[in-house]
C-alpha positions as YAML, in Angstrom:
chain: A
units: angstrom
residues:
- id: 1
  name: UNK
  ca: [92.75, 93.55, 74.59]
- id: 2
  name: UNK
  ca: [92.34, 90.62, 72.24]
- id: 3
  name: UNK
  ca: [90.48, 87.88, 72.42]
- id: 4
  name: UNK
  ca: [92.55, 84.43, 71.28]
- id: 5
  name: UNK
  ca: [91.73, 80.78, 70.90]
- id: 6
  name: UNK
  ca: [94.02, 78.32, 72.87]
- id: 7
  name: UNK
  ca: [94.81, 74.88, 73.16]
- id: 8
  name: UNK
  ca: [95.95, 73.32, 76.10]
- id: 9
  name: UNK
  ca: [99.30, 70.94, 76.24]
- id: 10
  name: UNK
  ca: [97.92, 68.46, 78.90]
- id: 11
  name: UNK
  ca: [94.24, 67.58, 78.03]
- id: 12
  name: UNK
  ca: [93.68, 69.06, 74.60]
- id: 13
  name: UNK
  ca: [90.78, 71.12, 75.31]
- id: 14
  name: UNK
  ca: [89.82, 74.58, 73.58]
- id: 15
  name: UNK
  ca: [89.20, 77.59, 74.65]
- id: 16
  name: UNK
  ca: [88.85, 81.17, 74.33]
- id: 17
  name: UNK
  ca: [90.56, 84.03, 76.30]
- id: 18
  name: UNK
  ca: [91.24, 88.23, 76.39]
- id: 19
  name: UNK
  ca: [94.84, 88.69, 76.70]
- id: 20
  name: UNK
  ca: [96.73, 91.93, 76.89]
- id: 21
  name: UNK
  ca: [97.65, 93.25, 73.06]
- id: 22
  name: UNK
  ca: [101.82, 93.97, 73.76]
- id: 23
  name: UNK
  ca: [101.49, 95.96, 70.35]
- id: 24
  name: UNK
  ca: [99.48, 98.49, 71.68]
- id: 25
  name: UNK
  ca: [101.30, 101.35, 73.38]
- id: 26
  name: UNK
  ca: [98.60, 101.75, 76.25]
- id: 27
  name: UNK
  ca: [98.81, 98.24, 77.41]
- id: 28
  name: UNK
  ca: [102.24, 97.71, 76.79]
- id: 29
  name: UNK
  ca: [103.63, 97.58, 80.43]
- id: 30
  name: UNK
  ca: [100.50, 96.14, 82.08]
- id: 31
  name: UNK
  ca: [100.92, 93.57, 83.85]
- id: 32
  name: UNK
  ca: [97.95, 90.51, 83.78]
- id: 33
  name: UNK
  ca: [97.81, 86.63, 84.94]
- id: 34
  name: UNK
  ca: [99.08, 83.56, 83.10]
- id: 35
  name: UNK
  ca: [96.72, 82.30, 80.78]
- id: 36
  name: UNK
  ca: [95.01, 78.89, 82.07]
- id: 37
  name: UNK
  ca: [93.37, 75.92, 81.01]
- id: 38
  name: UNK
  ca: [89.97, 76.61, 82.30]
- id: 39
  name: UNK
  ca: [89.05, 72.16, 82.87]
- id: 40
  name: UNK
  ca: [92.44, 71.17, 83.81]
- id: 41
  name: UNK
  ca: [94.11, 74.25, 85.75]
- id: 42
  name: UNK
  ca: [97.39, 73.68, 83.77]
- id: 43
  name: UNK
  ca: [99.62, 76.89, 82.05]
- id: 44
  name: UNK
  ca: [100.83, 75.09, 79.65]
- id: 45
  name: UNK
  ca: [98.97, 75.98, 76.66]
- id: 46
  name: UNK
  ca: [99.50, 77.30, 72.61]
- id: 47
  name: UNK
  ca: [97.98, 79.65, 70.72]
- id: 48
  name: UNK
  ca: [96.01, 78.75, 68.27]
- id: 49
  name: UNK
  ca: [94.99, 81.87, 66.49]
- id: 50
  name: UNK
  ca: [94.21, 85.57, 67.71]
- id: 51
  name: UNK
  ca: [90.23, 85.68, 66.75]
- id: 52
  name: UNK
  ca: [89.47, 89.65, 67.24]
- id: 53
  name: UNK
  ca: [90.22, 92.96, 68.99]
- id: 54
  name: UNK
  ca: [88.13, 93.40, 72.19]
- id: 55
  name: UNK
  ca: [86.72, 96.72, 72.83]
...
């Protein structure tokens, strides 16, 4: 897992998240939820930066 910073398209708010790392070859093929804006509800959002490896 990693944890990344996000910025969403429709209200411009901040946030951080743990998304699945595709590099690694255990979570490769898992399969998780689309990351969300957590104020506005909306998937339209960047990355920013990737902050750290969760454990």
């Amino acid at each position: 897992m990693l944890v990344k910073q996000f910025k969403c398209q429709r209200c411009n708010y901040r946030f951080e998240c743990e998304v699945i790392d595709r590099e690694s070859p255990y979570e490769r093929f898992k399969v998780g939820p689309p990351v969300r804006c957590p104020k506005c509800d909306s998937n339209m959002v960047e990355v920013i930066r990737v902050i750290r490896k969760a454990s």
